[in-house]
PLY file of the C-alpha trace (Angstrom):
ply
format ascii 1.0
element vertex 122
property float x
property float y
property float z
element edge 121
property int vertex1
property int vertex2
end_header
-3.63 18.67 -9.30
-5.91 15.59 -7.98
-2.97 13.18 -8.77
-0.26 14.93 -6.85
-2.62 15.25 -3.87
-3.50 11.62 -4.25
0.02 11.13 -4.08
0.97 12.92 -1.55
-1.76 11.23 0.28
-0.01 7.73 -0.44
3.21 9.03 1.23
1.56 10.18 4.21
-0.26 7.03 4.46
2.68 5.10 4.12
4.55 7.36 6.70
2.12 6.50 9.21
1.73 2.53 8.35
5.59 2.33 9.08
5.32 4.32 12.00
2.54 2.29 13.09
4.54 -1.01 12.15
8.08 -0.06 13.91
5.46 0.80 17.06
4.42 -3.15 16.70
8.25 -4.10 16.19
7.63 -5.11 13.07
10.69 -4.67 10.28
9.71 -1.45 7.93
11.58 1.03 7.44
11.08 4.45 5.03
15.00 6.03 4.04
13.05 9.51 3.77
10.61 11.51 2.30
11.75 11.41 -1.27
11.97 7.15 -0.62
8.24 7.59 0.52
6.84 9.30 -2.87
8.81 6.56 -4.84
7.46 4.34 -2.54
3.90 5.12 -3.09
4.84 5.77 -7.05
5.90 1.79 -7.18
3.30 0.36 -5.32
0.61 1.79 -7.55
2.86 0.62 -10.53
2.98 -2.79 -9.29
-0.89 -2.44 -8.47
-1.70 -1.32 -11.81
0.43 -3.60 -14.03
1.40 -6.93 -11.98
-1.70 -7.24 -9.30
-4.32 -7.68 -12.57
-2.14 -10.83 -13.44
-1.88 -12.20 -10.33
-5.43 -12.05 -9.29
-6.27 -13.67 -12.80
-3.90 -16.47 -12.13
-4.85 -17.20 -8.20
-8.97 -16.55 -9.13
-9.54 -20.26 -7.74
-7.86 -20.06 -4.93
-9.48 -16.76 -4.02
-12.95 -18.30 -4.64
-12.33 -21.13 -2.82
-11.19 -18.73 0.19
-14.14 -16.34 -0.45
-11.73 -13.52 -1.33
-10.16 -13.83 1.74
-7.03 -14.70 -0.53
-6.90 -10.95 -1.89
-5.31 -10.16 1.36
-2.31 -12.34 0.53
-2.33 -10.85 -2.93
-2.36 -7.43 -1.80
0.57 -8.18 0.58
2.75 -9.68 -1.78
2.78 -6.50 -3.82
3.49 -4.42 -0.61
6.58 -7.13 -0.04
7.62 -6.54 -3.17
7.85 -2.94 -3.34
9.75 -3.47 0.19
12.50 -6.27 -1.33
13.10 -3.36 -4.30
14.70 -1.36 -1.55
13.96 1.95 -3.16
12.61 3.92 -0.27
10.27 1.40 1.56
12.25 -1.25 3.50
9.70 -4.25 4.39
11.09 -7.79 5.84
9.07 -10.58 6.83
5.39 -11.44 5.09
3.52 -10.70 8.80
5.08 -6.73 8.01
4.03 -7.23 4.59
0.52 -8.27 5.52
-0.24 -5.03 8.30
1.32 -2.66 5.89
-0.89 -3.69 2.98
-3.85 -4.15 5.42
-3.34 -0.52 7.30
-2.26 1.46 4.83
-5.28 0.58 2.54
-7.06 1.67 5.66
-5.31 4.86 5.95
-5.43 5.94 2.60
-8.92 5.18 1.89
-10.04 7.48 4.97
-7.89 10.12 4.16
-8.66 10.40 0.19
-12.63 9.97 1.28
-11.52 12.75 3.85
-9.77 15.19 1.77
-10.25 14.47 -2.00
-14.00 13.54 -2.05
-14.81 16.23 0.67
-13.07 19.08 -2.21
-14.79 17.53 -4.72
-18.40 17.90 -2.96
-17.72 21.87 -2.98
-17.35 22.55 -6.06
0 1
1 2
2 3
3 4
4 5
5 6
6 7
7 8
8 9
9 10
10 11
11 12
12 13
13 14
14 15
15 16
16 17
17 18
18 19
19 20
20 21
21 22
22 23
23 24
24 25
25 26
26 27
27 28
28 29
29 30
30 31
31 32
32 33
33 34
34 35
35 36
36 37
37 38
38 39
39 40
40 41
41 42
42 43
43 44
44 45
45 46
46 47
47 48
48 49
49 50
50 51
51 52
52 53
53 54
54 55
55 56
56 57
57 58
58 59
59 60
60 61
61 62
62 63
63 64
64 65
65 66
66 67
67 68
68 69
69 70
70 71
71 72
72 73
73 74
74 75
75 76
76 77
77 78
78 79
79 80
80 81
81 82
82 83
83 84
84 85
85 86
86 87
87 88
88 89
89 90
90 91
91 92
92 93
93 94
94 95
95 96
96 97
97 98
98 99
99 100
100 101
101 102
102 103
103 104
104 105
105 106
106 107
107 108
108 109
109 110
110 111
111 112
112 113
113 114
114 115
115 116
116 117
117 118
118 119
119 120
120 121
C-alpha cells in the first residue's frame, strides 16, 4: 500500500514540475495521467539500475566538484526518461536540470508530508 502511494506521489510531483516548467517556458511536456505513472515508474528504474553506475564511473569528477556534479547526474537520468518519450516529454538539458532539481524538491516534501506523517500514527 506504501509503494502505490509513493507512486502516486511521484506522478503528482511530476505533474506539478512540468507545470511549473511550461510556466518557465521551458520544453516538458506529460501525454496524460497514465504517461505520468510510467513516467515516475522509469525514472526510479533508471535511478535504481543505471544512476549506481554512473555515479561510480564520474566519482572523480564529483569529488573534484564537491558533489556539485550529482546535479548533472541526476539530470541526465531525468533527460533520459524524457528522450524515451513514454509519457514524460523533456527537451533541452536546462529542462532536464529544473525538472530533476524541483521535482526532487517536490517529492521529498510531499512523501515527508504524507507518508512519514501516517507512519508517526500508527
Amino acid at each position: 500500500m506504501r509503494v502505490l502511494l509513493r507512486w502516486a506521489i511521484g506522478a503528482a510531483a511530476l505533474y506539478v514540475t512540468v507545470l511549473l516548467g511550461q510556466q518557465l517556458g521551458l520544453k516538458m511536456a506529460i501525454t496524460d495521467v497514465g504517461g505520468a505513472f510510467l513516467a515516475v515508474l522509469l525514472l526510479t528504474l533508471v535511478n535504481a539500475f543505471i544512476r549506481p553506475v554512473l555515479k561510480l564511473v564520474t566519482l572523480p569528477l564529483n569529488c573534484l566538484t564537491l558533489g556539485l556534479f550529482g546535479f548533472i547526474v541526476n539530470a541526465l537520468m531525468f533527460w533520459l526518461v524524457g528522450s524515451l518519450n513514454l509519457g514524460l516529454k523533456v527537451d533541452g538539458f536546462w529542462a532536464a536540470l529544473f525538472g530533476s532539481v524541483v521535482l526532487s524538491v517536490i517529492s521529498g516534501i510531499l512523501n515527508t508530508a504524507i507518508v512519514e506523517r501516517g507512519e508517526a500514527r500508527r
